[in-house]
py3Dmol code that shows the C-alpha trace and the ligand (Angstrom):
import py3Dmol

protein = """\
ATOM      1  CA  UNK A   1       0.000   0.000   0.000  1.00  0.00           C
ATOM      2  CA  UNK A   2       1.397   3.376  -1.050  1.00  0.00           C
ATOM      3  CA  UNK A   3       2.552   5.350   2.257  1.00  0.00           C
ATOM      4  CA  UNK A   4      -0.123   8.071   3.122  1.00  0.00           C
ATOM      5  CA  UNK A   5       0.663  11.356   1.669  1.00  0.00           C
ATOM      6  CA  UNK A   6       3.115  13.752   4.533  1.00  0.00           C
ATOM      7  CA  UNK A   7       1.567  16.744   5.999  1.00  0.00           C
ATOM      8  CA  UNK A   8       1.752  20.035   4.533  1.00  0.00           C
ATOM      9  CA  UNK A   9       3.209  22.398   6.552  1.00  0.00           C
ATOM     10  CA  UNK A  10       2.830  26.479   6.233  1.00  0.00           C
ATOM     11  CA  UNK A  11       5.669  27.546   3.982  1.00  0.00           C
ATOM     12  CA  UNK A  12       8.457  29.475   5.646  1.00  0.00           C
ATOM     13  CA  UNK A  13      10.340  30.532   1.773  1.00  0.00           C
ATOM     14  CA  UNK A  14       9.757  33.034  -0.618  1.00  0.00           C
ATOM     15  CA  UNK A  15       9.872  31.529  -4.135  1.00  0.00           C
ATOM     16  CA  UNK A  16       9.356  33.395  -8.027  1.00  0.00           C
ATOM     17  CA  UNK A  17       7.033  32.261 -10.303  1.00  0.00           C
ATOM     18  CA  UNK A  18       4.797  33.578 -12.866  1.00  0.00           C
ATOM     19  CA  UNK A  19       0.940  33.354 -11.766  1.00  0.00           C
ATOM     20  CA  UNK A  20      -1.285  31.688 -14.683  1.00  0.00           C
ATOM     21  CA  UNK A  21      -4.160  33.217 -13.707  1.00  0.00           C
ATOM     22  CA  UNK A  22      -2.786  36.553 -13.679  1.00  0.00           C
ATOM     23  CA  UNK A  23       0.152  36.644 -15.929  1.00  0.00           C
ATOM     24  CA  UNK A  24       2.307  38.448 -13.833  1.00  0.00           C
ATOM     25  CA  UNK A  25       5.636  37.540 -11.726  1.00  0.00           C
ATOM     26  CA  UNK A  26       5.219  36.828  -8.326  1.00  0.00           C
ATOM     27  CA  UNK A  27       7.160  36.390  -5.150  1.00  0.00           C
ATOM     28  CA  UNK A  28       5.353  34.369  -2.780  1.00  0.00           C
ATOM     29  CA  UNK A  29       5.976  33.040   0.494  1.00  0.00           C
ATOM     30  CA  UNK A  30       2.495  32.466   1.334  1.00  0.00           C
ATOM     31  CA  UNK A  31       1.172  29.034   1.151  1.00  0.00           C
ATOM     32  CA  UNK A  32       2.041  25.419   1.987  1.00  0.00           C
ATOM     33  CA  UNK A  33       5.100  23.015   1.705  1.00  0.00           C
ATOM     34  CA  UNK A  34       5.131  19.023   1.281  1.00  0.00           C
ATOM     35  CA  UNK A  35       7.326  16.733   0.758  1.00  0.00           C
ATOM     36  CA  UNK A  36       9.594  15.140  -0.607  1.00  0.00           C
ATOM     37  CA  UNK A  37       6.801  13.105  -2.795  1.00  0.00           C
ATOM     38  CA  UNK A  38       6.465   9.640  -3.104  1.00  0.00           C
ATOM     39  CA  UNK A  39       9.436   9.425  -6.363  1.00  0.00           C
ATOM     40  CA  UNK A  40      11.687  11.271  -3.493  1.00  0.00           C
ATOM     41  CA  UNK A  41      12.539  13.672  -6.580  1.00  0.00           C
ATOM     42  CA  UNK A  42      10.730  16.841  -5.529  1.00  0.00           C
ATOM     43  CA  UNK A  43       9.013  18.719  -2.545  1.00  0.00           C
ATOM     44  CA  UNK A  44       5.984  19.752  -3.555  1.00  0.00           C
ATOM     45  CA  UNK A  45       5.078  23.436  -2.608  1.00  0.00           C
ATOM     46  CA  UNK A  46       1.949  25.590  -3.411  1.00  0.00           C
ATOM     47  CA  UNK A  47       2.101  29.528  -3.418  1.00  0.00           C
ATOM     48  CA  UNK A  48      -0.679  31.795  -3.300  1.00  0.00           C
ATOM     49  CA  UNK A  49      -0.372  34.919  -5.250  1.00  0.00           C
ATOM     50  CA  UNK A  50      -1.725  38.169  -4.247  1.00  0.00           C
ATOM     51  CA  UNK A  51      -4.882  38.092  -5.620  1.00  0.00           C
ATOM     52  CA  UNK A  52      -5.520  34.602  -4.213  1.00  0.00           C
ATOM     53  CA  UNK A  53      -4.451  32.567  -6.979  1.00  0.00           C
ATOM     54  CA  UNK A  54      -2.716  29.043  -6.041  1.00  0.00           C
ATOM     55  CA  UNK A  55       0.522  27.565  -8.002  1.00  0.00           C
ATOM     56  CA  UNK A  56       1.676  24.136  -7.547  1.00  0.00           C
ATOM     57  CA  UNK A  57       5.731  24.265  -7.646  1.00  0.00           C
ATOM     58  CA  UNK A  58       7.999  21.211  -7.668  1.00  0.00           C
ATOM     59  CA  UNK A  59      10.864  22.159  -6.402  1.00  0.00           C
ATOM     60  CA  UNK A  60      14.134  19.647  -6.370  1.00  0.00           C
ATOM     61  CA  UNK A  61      14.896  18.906  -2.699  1.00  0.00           C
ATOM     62  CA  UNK A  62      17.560  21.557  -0.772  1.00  0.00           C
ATOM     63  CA  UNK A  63      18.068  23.432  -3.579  1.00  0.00           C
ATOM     64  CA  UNK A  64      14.930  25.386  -3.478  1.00  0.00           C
ATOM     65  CA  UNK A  65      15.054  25.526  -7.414  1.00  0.00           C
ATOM     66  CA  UNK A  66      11.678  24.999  -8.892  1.00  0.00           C
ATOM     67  CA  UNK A  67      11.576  22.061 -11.635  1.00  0.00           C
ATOM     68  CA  UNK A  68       8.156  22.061 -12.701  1.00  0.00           C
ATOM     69  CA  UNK A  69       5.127  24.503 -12.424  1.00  0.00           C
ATOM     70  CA  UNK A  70       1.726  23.512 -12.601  1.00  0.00           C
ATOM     71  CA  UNK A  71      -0.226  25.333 -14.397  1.00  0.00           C
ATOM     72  CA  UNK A  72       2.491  26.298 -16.447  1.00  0.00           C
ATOM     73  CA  UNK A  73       2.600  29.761 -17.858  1.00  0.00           C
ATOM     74  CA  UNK A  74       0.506  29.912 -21.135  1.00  0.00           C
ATOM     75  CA  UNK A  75       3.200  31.696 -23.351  1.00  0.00           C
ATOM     76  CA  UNK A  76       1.114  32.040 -27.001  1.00  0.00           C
ATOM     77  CA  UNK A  77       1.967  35.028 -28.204  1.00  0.00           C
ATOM     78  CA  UNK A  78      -1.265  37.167 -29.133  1.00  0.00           C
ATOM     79  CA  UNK A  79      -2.644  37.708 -32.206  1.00  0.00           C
ATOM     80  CA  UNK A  80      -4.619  40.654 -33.224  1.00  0.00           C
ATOM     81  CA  UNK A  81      -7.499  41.202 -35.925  1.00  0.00           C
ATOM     82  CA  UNK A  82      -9.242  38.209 -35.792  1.00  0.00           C
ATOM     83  CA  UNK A  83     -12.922  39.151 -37.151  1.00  0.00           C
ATOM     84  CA  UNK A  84     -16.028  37.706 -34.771  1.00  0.00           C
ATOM     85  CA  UNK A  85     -16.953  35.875 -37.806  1.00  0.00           C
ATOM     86  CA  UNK A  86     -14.103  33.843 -37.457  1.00  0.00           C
ATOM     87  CA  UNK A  87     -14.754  33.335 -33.990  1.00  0.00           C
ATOM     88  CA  UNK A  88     -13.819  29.325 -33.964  1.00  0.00           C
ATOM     89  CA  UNK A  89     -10.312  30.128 -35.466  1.00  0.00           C
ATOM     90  CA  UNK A  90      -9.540  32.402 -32.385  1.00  0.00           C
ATOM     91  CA  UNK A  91     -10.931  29.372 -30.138  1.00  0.00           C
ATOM     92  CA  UNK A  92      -8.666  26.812 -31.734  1.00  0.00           C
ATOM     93  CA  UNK A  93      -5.535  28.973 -31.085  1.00  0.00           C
ATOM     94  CA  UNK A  94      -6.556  29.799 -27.710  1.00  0.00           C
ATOM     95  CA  UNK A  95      -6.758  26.082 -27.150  1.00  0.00           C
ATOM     96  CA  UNK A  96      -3.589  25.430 -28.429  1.00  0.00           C
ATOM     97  CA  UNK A  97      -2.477  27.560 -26.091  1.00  0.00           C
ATOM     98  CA  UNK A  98      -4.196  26.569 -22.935  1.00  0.00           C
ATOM     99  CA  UNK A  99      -2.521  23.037 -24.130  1.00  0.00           C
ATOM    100  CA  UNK A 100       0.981  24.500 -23.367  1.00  0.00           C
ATOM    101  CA  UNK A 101      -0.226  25.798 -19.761  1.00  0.00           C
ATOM    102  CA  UNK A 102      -1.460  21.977 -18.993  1.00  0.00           C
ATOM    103  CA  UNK A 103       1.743  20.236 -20.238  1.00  0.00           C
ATOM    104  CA  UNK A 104      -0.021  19.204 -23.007  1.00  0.00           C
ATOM    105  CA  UNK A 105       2.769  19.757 -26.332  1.00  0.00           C
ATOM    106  CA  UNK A 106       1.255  16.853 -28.627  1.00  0.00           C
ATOM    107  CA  UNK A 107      -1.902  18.486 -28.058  1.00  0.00           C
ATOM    108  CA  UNK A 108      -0.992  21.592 -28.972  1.00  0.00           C
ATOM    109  CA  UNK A 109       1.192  21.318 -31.785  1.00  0.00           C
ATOM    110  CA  UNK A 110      -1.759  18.502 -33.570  1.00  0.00           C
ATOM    111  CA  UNK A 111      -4.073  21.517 -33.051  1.00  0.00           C
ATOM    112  CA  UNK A 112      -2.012  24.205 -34.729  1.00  0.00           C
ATOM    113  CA  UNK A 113      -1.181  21.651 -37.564  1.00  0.00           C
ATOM    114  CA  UNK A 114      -5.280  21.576 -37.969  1.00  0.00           C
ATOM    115  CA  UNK A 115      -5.286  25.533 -37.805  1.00  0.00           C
ATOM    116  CA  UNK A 116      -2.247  25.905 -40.458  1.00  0.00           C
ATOM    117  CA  UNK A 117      -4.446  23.563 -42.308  1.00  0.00           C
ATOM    118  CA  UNK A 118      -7.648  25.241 -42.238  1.00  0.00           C
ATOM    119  CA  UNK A 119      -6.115  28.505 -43.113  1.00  0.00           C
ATOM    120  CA  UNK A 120      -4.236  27.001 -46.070  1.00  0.00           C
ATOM    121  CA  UNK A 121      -8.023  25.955 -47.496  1.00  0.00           C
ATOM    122  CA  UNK A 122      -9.661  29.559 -46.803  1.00  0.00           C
ATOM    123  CA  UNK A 123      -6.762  32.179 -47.855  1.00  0.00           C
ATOM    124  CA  UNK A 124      -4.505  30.165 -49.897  1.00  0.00           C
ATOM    125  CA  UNK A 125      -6.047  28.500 -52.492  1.00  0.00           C
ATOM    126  CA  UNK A 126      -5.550  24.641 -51.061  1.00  0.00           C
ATOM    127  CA  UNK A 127      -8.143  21.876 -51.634  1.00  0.00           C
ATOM    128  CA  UNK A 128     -10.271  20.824 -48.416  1.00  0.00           C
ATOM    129  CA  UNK A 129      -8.418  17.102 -49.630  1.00  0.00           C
ATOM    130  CA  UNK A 130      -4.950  18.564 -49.613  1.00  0.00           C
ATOM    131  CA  UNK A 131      -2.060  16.948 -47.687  1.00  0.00           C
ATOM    132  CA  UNK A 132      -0.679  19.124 -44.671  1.00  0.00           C
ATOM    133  CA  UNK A 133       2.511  19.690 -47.046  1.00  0.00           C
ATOM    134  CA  UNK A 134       0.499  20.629 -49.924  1.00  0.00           C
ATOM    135  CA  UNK A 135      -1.129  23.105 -47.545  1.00  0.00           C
ATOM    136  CA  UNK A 136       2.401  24.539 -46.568  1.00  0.00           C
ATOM    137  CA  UNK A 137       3.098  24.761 -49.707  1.00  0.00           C
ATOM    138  CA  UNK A 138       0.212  27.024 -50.344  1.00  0.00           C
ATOM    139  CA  UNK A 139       0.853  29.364 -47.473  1.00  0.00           C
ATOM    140  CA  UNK A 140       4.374  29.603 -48.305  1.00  0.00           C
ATOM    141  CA  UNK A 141       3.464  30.578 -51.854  1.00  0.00           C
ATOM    142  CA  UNK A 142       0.879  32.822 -50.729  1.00  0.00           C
ATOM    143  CA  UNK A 143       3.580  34.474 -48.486  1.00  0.00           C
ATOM    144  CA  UNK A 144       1.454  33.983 -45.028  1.00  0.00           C
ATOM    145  CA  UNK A 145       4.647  31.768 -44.197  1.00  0.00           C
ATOM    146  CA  UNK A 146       7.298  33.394 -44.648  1.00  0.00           C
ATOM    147  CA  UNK A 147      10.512  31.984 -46.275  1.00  0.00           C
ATOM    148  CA  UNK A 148      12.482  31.268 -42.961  1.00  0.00           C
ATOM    149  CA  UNK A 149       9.254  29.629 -41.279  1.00  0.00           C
ATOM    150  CA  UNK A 150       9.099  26.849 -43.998  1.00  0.00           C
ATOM    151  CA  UNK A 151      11.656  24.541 -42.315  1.00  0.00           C
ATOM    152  CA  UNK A 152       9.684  24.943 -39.279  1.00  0.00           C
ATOM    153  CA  UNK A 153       5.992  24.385 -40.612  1.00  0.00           C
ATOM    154  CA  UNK A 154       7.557  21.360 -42.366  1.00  0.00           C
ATOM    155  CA  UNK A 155       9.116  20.155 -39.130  1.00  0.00           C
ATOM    156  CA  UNK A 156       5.056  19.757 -38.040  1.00  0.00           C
ATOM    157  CA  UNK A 157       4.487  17.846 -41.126  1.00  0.00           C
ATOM    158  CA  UNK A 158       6.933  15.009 -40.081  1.00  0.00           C
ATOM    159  CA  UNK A 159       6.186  15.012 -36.094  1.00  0.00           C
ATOM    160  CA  UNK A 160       2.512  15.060 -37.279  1.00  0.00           C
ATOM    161  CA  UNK A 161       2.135  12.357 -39.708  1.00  0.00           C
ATOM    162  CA  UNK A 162      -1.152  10.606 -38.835  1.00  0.00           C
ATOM    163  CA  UNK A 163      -0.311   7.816 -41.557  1.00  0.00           C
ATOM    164  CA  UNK A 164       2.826   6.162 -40.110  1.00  0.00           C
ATOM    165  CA  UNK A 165       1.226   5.559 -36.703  1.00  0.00           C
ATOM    166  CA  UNK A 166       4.080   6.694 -34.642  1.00  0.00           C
ATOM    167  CA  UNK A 167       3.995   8.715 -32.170  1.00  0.00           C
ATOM    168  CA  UNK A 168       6.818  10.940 -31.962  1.00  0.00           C
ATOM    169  CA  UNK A 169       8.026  12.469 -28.288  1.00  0.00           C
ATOM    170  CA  UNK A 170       7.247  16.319 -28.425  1.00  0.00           C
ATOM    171  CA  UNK A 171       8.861  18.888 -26.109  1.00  0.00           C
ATOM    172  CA  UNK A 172       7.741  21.570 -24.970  1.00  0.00           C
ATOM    173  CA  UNK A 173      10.303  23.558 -26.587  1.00  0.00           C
ATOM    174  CA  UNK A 174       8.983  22.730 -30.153  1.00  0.00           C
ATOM    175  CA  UNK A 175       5.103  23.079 -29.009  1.00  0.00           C
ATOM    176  CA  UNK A 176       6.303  26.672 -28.421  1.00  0.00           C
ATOM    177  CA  UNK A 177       8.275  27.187 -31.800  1.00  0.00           C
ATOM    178  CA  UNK A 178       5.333  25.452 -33.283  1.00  0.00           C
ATOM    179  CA  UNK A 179       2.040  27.808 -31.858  1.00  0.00           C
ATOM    180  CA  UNK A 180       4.940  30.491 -32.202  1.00  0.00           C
ATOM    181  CA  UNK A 181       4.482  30.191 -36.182  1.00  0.00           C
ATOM    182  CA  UNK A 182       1.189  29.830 -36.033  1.00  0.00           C
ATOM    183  CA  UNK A 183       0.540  33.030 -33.902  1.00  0.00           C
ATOM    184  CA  UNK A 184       2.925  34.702 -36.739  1.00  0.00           C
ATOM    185  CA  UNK A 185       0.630  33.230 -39.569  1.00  0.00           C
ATOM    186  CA  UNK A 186      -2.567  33.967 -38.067  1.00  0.00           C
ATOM    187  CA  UNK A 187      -1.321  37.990 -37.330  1.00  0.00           C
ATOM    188  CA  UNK A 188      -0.275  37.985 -40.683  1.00  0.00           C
ATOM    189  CA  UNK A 189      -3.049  37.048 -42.386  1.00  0.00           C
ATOM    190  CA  UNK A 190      -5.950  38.834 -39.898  1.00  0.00           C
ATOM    191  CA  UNK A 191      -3.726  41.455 -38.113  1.00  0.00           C
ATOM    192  CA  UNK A 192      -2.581  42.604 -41.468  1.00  0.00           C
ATOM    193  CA  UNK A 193      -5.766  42.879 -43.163  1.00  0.00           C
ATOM    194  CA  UNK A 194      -7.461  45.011 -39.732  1.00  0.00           C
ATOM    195  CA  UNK A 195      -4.800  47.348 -39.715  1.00  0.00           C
ATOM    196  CA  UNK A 196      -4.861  48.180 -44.012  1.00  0.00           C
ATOM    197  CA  UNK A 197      -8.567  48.007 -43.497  1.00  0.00           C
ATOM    198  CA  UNK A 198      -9.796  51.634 -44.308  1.00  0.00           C
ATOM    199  CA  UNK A 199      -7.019  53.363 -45.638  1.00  0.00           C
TER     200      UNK A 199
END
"""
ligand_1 = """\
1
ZN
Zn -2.636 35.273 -9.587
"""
view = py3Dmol.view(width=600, height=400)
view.addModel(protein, "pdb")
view.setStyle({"model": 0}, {"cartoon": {"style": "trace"}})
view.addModel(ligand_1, "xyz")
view.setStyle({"model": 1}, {"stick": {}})
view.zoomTo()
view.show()
């Protein structure tokens, strides 16, 4: 039988993190301290923000150095311009993005290959039956990728490949390159067109 979880004790250290909820950095020393948990890898510690917010931190034992943050901070950049009418495409890259804040990469970078996808069929010219590298093809040609990002929208093409059933390990680290692009596709398709709208 698993040993019963330790107490949590009030926390008597200050630690940094950046509050989900709020978006902002925070130095907290309120909240509660547990540990170490049952791998004997971390001490778990929860801070509360000023506005009341909690933040679970794993922090490696005796070095008060925090190794995982949960939620983690959702860092999609905005984008801008996106008519109401297109109301589901602003959804789908909000989700993407709430998939980085839950540790969720796969998820996040399968959605954005879905968005790059769907705006490769409605301002590019591609064919609703077109294959994901047809479609970056399209927006490349249609210069809503840019030159440099074609290495990296291709990149999605082989970690996403429904059709050889793997399943490829994806970091973080690319999830972020990867809604990155997407953020800089979406701005320049919809951002661009708001801002030359009525000149
Ligand atoms: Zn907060």
């Amino acid at each position: 039988m698993p040993a019963p979880p330790k107490p949590w004790v009030d926390a008597n250290r200050v630690y940094d993190f950046v509050c989900v909820l709020c978006g902002a950095p925070q130095s907290s020393g309120t909240g509660w301290d547990c540990g170490p948990d049952t791998s004997g890898m971390h001490w778990e510690c929860i801070r509360v923000c000023q506005r009341g917010h909690a933040t679970l931190l794993l922090m490696k034992p005796n070095a008060h150095q925090v190794v995982e943050q949960l939620p983690t901070p959702n860092t999609a950049p905005p984008v801008e311009g996106i008519p109401d009418t297109n109301e589901d495409i602003h959804k789908l890259y909000e989700e993407a993005g709430r998939c980085l804040t839950h540790s969720a990469p796969t998820g996040a970078v399968m959605i954005c290959r879905k968005l790059l996808m769907n705006l490769a069929v409605e301002h590019a010219g591609a064919s609703d039956d077109d294959s994901y590298q047809k479609c970056v093809k399209a927006l490349v040609a249609a210069n809503h990728i840019p030159t440099e990002g074609h290495p990296l929208a291709d990149h999605i093409r082989l970690i996403g490949n429904e059709a050889n059933h793997e399943l490829p390990a994806i970091t973080r680290e690319t999830a972020e390159r990867v809604v990155t692009l997407t953020s800089i596709v979406l701005n320049n398709i919809y951002q661009l067109r708001a801002l030359s709208a009525g000149l």
